[in-house]
DSSP file (Angstrom, degrees, kcal/mol; ACC not computed):
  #  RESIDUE AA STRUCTURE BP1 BP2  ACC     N-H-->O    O-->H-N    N-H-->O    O-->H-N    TCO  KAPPA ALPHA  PHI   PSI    X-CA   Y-CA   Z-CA
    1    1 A X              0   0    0      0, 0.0     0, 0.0     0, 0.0     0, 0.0   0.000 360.0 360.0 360.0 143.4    2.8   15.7  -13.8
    2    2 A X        -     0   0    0      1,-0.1     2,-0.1     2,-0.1     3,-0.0  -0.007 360.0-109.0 -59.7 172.6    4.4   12.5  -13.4
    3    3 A X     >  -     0   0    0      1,-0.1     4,-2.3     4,-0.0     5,-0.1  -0.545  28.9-118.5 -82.5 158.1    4.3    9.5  -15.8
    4    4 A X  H  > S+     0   0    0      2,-0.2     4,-2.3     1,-0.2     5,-0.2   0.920 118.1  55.8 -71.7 -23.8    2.4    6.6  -14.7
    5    5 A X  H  > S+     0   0    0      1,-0.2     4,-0.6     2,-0.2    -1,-0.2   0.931 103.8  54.2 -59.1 -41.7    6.2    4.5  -14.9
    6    6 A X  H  > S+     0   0    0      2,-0.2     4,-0.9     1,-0.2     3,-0.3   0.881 110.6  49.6 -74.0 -36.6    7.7    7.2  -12.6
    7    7 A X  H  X>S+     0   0    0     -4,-2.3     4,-2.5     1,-0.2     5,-0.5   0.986 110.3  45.8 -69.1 -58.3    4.7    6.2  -10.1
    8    8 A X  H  <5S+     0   0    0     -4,-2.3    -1,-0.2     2,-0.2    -2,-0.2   0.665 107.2  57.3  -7.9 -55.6    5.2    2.9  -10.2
    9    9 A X  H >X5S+     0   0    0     -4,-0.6     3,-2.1    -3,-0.3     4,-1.4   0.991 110.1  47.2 -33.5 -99.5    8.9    3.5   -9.7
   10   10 A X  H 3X5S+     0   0    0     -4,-0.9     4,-1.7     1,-0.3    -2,-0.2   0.515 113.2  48.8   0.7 -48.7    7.9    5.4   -6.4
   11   11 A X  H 3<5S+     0   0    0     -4,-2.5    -1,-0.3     2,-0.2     4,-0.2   0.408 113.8  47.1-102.5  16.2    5.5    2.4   -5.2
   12   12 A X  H X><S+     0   0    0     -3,-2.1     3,-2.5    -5,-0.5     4,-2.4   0.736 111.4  51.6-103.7 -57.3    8.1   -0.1   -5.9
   13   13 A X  H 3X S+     0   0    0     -4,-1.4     4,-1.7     1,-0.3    -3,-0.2   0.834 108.5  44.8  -3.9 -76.1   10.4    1.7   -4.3
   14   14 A X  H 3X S+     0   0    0     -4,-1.7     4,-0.7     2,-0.2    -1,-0.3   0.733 110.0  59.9 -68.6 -14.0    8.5    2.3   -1.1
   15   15 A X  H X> S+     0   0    0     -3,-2.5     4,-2.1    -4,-0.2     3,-1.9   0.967 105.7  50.4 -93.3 -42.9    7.6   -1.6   -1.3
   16   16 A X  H 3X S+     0   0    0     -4,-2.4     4,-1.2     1,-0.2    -2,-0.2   0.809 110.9  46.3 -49.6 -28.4   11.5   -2.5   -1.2
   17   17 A X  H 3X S+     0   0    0     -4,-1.7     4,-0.7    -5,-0.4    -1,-0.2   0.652 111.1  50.4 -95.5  -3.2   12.0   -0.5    1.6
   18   18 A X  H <X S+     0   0    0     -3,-1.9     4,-0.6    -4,-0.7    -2,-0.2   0.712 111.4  52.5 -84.2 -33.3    8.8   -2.1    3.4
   19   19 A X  H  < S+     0   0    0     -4,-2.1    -2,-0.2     1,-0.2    -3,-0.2   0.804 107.4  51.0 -67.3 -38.2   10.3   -5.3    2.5
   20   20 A X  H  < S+     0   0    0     -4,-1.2    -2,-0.2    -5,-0.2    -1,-0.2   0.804 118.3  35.3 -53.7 -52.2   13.6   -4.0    4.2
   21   21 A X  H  < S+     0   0    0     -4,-0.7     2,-0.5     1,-0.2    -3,-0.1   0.924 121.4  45.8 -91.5 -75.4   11.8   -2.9    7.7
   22   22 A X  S  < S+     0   0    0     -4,-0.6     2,-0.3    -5,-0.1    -1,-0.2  -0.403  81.7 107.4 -69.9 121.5    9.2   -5.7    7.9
   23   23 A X  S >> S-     0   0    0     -2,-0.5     3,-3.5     1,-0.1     4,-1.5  -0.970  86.4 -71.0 172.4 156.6   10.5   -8.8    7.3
   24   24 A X  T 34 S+     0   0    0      6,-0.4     3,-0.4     1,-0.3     6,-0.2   0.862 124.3  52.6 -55.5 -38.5   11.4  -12.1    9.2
   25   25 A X  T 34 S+     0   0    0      1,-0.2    -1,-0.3     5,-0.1     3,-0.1   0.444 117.0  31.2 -26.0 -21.1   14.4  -10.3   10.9
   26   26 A X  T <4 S+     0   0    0     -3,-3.5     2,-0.3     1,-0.4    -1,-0.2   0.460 124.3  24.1-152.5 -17.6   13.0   -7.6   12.1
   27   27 A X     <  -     0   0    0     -4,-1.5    -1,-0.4    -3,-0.4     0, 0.0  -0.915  67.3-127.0-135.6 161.8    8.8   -8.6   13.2
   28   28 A X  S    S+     0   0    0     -2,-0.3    -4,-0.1     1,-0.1    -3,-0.1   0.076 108.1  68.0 -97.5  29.7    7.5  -12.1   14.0
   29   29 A X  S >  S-     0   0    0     -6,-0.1     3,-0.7    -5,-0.0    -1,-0.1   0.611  96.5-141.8 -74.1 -25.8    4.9  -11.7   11.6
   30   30 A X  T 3   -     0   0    0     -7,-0.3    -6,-0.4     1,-0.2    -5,-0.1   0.051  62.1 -70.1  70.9 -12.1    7.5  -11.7    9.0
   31   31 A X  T 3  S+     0   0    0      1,-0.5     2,-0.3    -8,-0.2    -1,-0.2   0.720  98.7 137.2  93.9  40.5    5.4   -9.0    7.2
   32   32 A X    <   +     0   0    0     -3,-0.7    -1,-0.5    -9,-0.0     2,-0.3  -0.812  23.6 164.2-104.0 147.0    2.8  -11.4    6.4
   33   33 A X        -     0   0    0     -2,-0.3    69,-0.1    -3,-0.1     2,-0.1  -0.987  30.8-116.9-156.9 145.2   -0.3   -9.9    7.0
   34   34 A X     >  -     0   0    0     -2,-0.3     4,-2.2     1,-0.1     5,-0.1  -0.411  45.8 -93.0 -76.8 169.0   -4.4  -11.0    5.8
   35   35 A X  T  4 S+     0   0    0      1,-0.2     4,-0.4     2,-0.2    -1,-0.1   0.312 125.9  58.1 -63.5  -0.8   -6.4   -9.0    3.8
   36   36 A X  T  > S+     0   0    0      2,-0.1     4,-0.9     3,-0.1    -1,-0.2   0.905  99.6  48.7 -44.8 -82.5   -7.6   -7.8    7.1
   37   37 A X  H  > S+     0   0    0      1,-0.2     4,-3.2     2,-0.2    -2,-0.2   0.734 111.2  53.2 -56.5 -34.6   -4.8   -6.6    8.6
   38   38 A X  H  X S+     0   0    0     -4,-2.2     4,-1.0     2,-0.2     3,-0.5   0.993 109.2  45.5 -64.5 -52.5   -3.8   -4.6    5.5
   39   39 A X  H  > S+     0   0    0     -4,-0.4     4,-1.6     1,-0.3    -1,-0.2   0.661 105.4  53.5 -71.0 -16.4   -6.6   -2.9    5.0
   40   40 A X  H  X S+     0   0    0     -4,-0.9     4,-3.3     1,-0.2    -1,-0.3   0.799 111.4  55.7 -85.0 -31.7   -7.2   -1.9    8.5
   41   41 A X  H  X S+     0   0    0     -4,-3.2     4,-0.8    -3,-0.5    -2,-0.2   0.844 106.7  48.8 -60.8 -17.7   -3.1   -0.4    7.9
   42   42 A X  H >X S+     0   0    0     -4,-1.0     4,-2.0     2,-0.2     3,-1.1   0.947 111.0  52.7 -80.9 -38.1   -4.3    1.6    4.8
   43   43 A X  H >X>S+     0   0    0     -4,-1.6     3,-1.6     1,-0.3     4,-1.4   0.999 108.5  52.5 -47.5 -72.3   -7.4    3.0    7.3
   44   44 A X  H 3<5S+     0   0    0     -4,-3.3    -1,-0.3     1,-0.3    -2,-0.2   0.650 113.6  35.6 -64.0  -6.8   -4.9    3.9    9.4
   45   45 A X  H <X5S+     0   0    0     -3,-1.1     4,-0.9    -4,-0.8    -1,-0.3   0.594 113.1  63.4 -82.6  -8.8   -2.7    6.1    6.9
   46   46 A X  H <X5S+     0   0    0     -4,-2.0     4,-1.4    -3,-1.6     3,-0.4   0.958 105.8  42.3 -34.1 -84.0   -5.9    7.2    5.3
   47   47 A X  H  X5S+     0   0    0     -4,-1.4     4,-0.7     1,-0.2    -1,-0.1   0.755 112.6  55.4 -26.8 -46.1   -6.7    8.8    8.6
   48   48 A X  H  ><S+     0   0    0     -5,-0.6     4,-2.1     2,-0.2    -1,-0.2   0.870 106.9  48.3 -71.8 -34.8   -3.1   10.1    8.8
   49   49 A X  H >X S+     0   0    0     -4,-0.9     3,-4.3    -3,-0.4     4,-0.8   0.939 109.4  56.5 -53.7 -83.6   -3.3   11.8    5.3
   50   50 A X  H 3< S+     0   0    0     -4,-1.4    -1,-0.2     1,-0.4    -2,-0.2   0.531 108.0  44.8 -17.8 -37.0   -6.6   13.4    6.3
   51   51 A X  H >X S+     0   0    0     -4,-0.7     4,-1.8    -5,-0.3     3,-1.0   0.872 106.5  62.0 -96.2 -30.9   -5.1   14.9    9.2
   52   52 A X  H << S+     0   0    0     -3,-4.3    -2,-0.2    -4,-2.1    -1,-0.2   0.886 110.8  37.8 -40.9 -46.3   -2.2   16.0    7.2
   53   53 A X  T 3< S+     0   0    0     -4,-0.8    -1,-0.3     1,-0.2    -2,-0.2   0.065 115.3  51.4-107.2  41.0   -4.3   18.2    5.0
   54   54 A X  T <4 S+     0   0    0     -3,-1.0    -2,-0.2    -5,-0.2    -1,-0.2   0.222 118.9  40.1-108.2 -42.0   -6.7   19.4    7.7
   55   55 A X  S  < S+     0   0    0     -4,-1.8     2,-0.2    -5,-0.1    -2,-0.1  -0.195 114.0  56.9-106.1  31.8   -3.4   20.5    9.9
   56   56 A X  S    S-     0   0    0      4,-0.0     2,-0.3     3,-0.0     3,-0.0  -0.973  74.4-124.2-163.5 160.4   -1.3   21.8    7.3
   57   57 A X     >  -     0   0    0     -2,-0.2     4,-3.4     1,-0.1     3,-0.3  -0.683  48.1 -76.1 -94.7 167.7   -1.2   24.5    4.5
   58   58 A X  T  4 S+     0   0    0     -2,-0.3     2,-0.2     1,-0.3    -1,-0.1  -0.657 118.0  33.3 -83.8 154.3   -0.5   23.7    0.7
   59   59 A X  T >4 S+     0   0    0     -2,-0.1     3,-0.8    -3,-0.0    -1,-0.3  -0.944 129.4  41.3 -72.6 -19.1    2.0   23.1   -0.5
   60   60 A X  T >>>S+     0   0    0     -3,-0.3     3,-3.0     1,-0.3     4,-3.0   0.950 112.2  53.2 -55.5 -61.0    2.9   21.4    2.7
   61   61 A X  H 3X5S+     0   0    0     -4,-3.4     4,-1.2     1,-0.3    -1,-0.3   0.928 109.6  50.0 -55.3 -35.7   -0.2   19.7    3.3
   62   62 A X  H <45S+     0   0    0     -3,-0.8     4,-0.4    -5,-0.2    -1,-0.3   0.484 111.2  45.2 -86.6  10.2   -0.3   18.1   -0.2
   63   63 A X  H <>5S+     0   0    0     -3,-3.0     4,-2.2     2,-0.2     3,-0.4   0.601 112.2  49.1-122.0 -40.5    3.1   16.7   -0.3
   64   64 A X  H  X5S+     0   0    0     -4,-3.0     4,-4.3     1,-0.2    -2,-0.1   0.993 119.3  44.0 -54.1 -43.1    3.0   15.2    3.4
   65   65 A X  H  X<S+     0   0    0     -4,-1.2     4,-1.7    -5,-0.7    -1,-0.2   0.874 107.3  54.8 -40.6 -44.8   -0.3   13.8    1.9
   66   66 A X  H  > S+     0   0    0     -4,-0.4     4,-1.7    -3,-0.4    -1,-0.2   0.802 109.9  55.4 -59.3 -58.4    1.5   12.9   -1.4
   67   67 A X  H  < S+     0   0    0     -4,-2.2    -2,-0.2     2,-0.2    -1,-0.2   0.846 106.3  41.6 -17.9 -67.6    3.8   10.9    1.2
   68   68 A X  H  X S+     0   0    0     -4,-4.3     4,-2.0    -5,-0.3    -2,-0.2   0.831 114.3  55.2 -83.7 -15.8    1.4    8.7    3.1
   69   69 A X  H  X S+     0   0    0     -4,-1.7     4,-2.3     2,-0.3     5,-0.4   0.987 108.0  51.1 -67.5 -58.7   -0.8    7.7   -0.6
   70   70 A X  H  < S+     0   0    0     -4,-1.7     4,-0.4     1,-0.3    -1,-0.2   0.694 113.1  46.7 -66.6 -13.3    2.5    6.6   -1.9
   71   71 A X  H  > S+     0   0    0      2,-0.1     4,-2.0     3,-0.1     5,-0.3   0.891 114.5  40.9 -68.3 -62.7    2.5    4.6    1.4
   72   72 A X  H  X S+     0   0    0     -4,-2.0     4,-0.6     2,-0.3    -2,-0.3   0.531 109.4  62.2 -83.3 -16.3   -0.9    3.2    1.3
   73   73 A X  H  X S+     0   0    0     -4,-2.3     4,-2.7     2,-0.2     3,-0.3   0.913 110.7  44.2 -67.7 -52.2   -0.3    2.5   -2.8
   74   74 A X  H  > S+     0   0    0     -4,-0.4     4,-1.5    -5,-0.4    -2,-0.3   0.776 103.2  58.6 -65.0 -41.9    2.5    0.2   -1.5
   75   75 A X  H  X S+     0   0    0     -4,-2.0     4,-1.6     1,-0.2    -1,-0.3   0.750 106.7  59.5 -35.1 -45.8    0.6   -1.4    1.2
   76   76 A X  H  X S+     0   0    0     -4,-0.6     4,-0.7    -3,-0.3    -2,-0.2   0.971 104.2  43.8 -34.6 -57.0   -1.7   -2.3   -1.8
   77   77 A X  H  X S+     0   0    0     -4,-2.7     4,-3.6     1,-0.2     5,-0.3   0.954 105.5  59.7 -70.1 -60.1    0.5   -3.9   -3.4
   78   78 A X  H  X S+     0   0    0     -4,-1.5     4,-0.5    -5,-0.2     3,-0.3   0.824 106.2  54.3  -8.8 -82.6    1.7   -5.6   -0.5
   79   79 A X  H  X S+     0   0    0     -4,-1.6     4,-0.7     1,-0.3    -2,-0.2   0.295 106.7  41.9 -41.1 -25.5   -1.6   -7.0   -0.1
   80   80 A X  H  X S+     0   0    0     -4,-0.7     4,-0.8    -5,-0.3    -1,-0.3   0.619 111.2  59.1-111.6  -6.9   -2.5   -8.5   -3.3
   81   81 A X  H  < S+     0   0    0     -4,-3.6    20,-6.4    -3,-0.3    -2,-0.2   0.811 114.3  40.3 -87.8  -9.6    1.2  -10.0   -3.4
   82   82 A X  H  < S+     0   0    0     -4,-0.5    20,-2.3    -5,-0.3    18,-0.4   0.953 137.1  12.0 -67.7 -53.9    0.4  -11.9    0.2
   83   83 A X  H  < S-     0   0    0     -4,-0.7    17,-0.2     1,-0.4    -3,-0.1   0.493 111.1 -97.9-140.5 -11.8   -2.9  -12.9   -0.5
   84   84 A X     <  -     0   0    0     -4,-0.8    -1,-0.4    15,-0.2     2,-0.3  -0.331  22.0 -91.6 119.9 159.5   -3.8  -12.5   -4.1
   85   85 A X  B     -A   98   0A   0     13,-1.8    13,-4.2    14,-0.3     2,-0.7  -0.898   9.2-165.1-143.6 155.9   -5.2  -10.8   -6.7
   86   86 A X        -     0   0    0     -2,-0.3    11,-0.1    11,-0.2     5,-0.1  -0.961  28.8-145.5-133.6 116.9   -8.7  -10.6   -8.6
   87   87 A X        -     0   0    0     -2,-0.7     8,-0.1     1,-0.1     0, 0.0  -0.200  27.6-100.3 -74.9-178.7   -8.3   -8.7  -11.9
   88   88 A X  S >> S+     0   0    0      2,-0.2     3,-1.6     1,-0.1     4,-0.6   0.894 119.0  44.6 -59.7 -60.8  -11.1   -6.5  -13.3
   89   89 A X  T 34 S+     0   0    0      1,-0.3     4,-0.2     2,-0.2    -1,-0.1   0.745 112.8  52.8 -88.9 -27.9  -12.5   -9.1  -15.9
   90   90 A X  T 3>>S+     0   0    0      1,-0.1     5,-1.8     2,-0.1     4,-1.4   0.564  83.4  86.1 -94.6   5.0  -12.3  -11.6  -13.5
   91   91 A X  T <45S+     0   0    0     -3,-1.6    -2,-0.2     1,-0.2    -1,-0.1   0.950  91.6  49.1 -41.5 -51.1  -14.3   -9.8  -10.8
   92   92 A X  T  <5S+     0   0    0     -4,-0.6    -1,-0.2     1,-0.1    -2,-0.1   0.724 111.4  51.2 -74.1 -24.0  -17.8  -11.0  -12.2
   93   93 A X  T  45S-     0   0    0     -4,-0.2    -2,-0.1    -3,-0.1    -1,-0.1   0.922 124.2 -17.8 -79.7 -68.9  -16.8  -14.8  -12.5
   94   94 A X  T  <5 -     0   0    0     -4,-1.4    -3,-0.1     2,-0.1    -2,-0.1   0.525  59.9-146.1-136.8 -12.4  -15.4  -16.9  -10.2
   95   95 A X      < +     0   0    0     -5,-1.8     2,-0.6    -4,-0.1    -4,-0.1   0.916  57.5 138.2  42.2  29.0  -13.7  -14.1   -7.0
   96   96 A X        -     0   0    0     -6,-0.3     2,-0.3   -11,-0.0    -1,-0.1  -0.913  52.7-149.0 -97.0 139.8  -11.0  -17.1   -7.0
   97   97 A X        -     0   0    0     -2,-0.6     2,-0.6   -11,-0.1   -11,-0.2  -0.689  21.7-108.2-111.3 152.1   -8.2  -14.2   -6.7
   98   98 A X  B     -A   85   0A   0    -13,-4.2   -13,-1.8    -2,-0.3    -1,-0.0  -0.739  56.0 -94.2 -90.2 136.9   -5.1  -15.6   -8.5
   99   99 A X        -     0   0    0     -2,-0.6   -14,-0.3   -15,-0.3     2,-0.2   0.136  30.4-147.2 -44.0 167.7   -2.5  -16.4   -5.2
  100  100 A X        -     0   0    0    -18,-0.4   -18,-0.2   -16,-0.2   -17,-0.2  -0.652  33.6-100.7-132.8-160.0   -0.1  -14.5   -3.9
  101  101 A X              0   0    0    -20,-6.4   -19,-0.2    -2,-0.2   -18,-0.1   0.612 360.0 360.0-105.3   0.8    3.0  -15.6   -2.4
  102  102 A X              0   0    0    -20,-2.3    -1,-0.2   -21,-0.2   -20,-0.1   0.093 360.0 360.0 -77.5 360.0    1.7  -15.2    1.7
């Protein structure tokens, strides 16, 4: 199994190359997006895994699956570096989510 650094790797990875396709160049959004819009993208690779391992047999079906999570981790990430982030410890206090850069 991987290490959690190799995943990491993998979702930095996929967020440089989301940074590459979306970006002011290339959308007029610039690839700024609310905490809306992200989440409604994750739904929609959510969906897409599902149907990946519904339509598909293993091994196949768990590495296209394996694919679109490593998508939708990066779309995470994504999302709290637009709009901000609210650690664990600070969940119970105050929700003021430390900025992000969006």
């Amino acid at each position: 199994m991987p290490k959690r650094a190799e995943v990491y790797q993998a979702i930095d990875a996929e967020r440089a190359h989301q940074d590459r396709r979306w970006n002011k160049d290339t959308t007029t959004t610039e690839g700024k997006h609310s905490v809306a819009e992200f989440v409604l993208y994750m739904e929609d690779y959510i969906v897409q895994a599902r149907s990946q391992l519904t339509r598909n047999g293993d091994p196949v079906a768990s590495a296209l699956a394996l694919d679109t999570v490593r998508k939708i981790a990066a779309l995470s990430v994504a999302c709290m570096e637009q709009n901000g982030i609210v650690l664990r410890n600070q969940r119970d206090e105050s929700f003021e989510p430390i900025q992000g850069d969006g």
